[in-house]
C-alpha positions as CSV (number, residue, x, y, z in Angstrom):
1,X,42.2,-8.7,14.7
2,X,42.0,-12.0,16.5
3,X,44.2,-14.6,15.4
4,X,43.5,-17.9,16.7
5,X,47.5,-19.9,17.3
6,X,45.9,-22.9,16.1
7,X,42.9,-23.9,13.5
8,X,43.3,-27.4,15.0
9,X,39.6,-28.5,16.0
10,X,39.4,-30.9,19.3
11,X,37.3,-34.0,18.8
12,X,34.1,-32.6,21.1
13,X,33.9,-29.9,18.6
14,X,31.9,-29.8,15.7
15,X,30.8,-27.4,12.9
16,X,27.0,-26.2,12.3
17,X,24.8,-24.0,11.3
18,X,22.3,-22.7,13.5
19,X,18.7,-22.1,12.0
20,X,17.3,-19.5,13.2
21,X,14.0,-17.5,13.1
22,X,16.2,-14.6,11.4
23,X,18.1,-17.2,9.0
24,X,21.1,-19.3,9.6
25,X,24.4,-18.4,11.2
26,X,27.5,-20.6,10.9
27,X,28.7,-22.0,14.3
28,X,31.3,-24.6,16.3
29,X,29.6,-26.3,19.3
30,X,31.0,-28.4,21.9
31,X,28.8,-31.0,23.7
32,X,30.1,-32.9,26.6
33,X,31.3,-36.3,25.9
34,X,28.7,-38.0,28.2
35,X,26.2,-38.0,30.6
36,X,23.1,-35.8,32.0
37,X,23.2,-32.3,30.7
38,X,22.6,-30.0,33.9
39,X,24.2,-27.0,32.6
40,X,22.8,-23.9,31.0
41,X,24.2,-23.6,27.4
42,X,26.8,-20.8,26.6
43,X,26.9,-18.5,23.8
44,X,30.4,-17.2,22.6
45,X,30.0,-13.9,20.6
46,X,33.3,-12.5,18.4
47,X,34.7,-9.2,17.7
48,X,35.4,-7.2,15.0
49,X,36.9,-8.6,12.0
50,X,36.6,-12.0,14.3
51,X,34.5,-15.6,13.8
52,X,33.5,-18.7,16.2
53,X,37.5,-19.9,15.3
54,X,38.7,-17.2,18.2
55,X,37.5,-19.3,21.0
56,X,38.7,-23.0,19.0
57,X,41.1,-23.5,22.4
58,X,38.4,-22.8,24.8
59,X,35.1,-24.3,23.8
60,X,36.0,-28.2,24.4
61,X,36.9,-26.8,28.4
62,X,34.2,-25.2,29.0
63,X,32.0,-28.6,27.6
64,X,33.6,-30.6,29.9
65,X,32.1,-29.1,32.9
66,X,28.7,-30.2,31.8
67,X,27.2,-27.6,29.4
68,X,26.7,-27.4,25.4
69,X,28.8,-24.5,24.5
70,X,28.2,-22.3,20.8
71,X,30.7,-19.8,19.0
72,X,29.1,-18.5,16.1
73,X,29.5,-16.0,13.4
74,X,27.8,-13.0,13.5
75,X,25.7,-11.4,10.2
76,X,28.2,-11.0,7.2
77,X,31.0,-12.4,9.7
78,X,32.9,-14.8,7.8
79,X,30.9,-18.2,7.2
80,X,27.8,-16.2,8.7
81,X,25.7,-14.6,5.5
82,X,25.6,-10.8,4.8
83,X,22.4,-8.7,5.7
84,X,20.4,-7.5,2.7
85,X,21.4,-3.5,3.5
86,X,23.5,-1.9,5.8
87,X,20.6,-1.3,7.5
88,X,20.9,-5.4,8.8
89,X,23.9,-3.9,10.6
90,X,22.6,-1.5,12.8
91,X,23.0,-2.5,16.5
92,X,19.2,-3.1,17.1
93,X,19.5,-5.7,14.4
94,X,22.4,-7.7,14.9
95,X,21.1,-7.6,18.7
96,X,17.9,-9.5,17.3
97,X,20.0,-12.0,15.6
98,X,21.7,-13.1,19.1
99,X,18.3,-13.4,20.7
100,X,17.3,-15.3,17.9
101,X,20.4,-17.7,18.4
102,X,19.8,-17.9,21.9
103,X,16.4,-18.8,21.9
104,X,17.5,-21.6,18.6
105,X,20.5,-23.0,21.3
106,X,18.5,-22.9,24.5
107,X,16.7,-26.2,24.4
108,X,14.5,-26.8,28.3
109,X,17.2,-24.5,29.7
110,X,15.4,-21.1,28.4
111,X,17.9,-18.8,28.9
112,X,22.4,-18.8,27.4
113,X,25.3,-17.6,29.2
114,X,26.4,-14.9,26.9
115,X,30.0,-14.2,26.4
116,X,30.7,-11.8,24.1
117,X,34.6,-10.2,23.0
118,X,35.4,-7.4,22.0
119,X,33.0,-5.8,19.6
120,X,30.5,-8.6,20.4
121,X,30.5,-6.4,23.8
122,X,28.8,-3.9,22.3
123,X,26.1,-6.0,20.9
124,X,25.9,-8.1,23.5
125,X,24.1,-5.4,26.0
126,X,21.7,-4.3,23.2
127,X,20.4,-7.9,22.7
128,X,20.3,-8.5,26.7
129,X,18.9,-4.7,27.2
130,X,16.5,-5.8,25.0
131,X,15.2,-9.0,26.3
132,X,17.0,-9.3,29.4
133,X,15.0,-12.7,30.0
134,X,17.3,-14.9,27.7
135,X,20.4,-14.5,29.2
136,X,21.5,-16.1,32.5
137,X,24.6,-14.1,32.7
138,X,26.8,-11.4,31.0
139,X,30.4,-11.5,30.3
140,X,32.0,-8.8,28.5
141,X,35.4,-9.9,27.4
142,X,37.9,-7.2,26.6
143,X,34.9,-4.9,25.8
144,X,33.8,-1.1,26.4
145,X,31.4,0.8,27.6
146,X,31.0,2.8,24.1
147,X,33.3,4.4,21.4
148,X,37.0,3.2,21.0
149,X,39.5,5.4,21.2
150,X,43.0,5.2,20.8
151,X,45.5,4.1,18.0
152,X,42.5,1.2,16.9
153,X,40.1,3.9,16.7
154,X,42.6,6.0,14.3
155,X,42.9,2.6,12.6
156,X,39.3,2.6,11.8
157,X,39.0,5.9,11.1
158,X,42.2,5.1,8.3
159,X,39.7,2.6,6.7
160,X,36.7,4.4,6.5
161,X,38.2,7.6,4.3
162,X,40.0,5.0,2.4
163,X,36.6,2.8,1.3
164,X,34.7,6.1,1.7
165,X,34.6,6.2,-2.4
166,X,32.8,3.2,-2.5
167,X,29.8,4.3,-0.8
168,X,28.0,0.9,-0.5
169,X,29.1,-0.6,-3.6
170,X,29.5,-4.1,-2.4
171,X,31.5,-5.6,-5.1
172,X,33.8,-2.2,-4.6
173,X,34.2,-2.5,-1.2
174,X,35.2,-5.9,-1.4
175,X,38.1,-4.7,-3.5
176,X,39.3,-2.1,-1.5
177,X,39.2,-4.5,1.7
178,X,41.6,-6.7,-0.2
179,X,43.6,-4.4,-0.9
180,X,44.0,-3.5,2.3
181,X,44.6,-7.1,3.6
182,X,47.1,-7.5,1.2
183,X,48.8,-3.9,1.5
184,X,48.8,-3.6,5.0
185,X,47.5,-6.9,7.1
186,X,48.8,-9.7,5.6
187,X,52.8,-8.1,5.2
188,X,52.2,-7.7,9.4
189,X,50.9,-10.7,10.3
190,X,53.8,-11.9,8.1
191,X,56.3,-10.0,9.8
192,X,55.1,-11.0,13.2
193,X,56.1,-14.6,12.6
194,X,52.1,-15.6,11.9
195,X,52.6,-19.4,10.7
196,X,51.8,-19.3,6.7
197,X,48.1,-21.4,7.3
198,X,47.2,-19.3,9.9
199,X,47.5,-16.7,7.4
200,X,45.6,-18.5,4.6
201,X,43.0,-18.4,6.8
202,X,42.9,-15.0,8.2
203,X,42.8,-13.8,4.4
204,X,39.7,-16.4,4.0
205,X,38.4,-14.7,6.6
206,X,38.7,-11.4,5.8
207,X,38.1,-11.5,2.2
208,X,34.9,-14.1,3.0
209,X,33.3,-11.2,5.4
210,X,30.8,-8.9,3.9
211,X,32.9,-6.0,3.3
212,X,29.9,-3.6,3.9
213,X,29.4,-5.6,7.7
214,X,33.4,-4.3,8.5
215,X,32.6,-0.8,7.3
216,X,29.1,-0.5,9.3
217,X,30.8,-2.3,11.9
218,X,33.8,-0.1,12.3
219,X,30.9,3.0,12.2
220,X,29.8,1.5,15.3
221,X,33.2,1.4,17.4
222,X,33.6,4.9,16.4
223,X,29.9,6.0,17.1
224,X,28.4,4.0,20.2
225,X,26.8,5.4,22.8
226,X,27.8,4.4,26.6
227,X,24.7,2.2,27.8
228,X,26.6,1.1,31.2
229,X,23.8,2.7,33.3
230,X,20.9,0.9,31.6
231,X,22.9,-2.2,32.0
232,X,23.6,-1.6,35.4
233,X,19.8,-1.4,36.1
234,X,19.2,-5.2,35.4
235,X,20.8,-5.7,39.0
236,X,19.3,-9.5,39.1
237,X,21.8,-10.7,36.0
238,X,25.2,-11.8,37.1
239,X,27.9,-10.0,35.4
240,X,31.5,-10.6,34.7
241,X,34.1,-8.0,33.0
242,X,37.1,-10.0,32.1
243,X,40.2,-7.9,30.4
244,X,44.1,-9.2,29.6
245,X,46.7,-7.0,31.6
246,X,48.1,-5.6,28.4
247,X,44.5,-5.2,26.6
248,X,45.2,-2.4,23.9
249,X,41.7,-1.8,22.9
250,X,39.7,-0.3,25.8
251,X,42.2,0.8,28.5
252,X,42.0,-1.8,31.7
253,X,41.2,0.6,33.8
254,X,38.8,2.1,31.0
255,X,36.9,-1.6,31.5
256,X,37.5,-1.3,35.3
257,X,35.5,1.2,36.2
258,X,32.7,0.2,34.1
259,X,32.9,-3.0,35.9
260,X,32.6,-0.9,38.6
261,X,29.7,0.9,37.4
262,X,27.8,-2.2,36.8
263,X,28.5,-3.9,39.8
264,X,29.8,-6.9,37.8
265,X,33.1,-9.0,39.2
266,X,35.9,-8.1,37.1
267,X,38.7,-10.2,36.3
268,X,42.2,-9.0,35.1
269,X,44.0,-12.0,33.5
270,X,47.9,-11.6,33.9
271,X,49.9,-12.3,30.4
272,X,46.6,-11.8,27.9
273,X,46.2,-8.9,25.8
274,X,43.0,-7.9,24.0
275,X,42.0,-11.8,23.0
276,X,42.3,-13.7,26.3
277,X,40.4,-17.0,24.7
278,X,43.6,-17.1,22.4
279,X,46.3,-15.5,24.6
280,X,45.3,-18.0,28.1
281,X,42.7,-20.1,26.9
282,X,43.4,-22.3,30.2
283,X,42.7,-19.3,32.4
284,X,40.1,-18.4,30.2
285,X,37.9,-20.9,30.3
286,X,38.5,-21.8,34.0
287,X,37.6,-18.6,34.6
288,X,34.1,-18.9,32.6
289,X,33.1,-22.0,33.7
290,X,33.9,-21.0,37.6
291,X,31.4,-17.5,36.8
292,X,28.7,-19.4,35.2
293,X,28.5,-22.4,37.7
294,X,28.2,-19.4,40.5
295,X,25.8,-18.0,38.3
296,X,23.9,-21.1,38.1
297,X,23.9,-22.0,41.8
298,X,22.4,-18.2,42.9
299,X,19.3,-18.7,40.5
């Protein structure tokens, strides 16, 4: 769970909602403050259990070098509506929806940077793997090549026998992920000194998520299928694997070597965990914006 040390939003940031041919999807963008726009636009994709609020200290940097820069929320991701099934959370179809934003947030450039955490990771390649000619650039962000493992993957797996009675009863999901915000999350965040309206708002959050999203969603970390090869193949598209020292998700050297395998620059950032936009937002975003401009200049 991301939790973002400050709900504070800078003045070049604003909220929106991007309208899309697959429907709307709630968003903060960044514009910079003035002059010709000669960068291509980025898009910032969360994690699980995340929203466009994880990257609040990094999106009015990266607009100040010159691009228009877009978190959003993904399908049934907090502000973000829910799909009609679970079926609107297979990967092929949340992979749709980022083209669709991209192509919504392009404007004369044609193609997004797309930066994607986490989670988003995994979605991120399908989208790209699947139309490969709307992204300038990849950055996978404390991301893996497939299934989780580890004591988050036993955390999923905790949360899937205990909504399993639910089936896809929505309102009963809904429920039984309160219950579990209240039982387990919020008395943690609590006792790691979380301030109380940062708290307020991770309980929005979760409780505001489609409950049937989290439990498709967490299907996927458990069940994905390592596509490093495919991705590998596009060898024209710049690629970046970024990863805090102390990442706790996918093992550094688990998101080495499938930098490796790609042929992508990999970046370790010293201090950051497994949400680097929150943990260094400075090195962060320095980072970013130093990648994409390189990016940029080779096409």
């Amino acid at each position: 769970m991301s939790t973002p040390r400050s709900l504070r939003i800078p003045p070049q940031v604003s909220p929106r909602i991007v309208a899309t041919t697959r429907g709307p999807f709630a968003a903060l963008s960044a514009q910079p403050g003035c002059g010709v726009w000669e960068r291509m636009p980025a898009l910032l994709v969360p994690g699980y259990t995340g929203s466009k609020e994880d990257f609040l200290a990094i999106l009015e940097s990266l607009s100040a070098a010159g691009r228009s820069v877009t978190a959003i929320d993904m399908r049934g991701q907090y502000q973000s509506g829910p799909a009609a099934s679970s079926n609107g959370y297979e990967l092929d179809e949340l992979a749709a929806d980022l083209i669709a934003v991209a192509a919504a947030i392009a404007g004369e450039a044609e193609r997004v940077h797309l930066l994607s955490h986490s989670f988003g990771g995994l979605i991120a390649r399908q989208a790209i793997l699947a139309k490969p000619t709307a992204f300038g650039s990849l950055t996978l962000l404390g991301s893996g090549p497939g299934t989780i493992s580890g004591m988050r993957a036993q955390t999923l797996r905790d949360l899937l026998e205990f909504v399993e009675p639910a089936g896809t009863d929505i309102e009963l999901l809904g429920t039984m992920i309160g219950q579990v915000w209240h039982g387990q999350l919020k008395p943690q965040a609590e006792a790691e000194g979380t301030p109380p309206e940062i708290i307020d708002f991770l309980a929005e959050r979760a409780l505001l998520s489609c409950p049937l999203g989290l439990t498709e969603m967490a299907r996927h970390l458990l069940n994905c299928p390592d596509r490093t090869a495919e991705l590998a193949a596009l060898e024209q598209l710049p690629k970046l694997v970024s990863y805090g020292e102390n990442d706790d998700a996918w093992p550094p050297e688990v998101q080495g070597i499938m930098a490796e395998r790609l042929g992508a620059e990999r970046i370790c950032i010293p201090g950051a965990a497994h949400s680097p936009a929150v943990e260094a937002p400075e090195t962060t975003a320095a980072m970013l914006t130093t990648f994409w401009n390189r990016a940029e200049s080779a096409r």
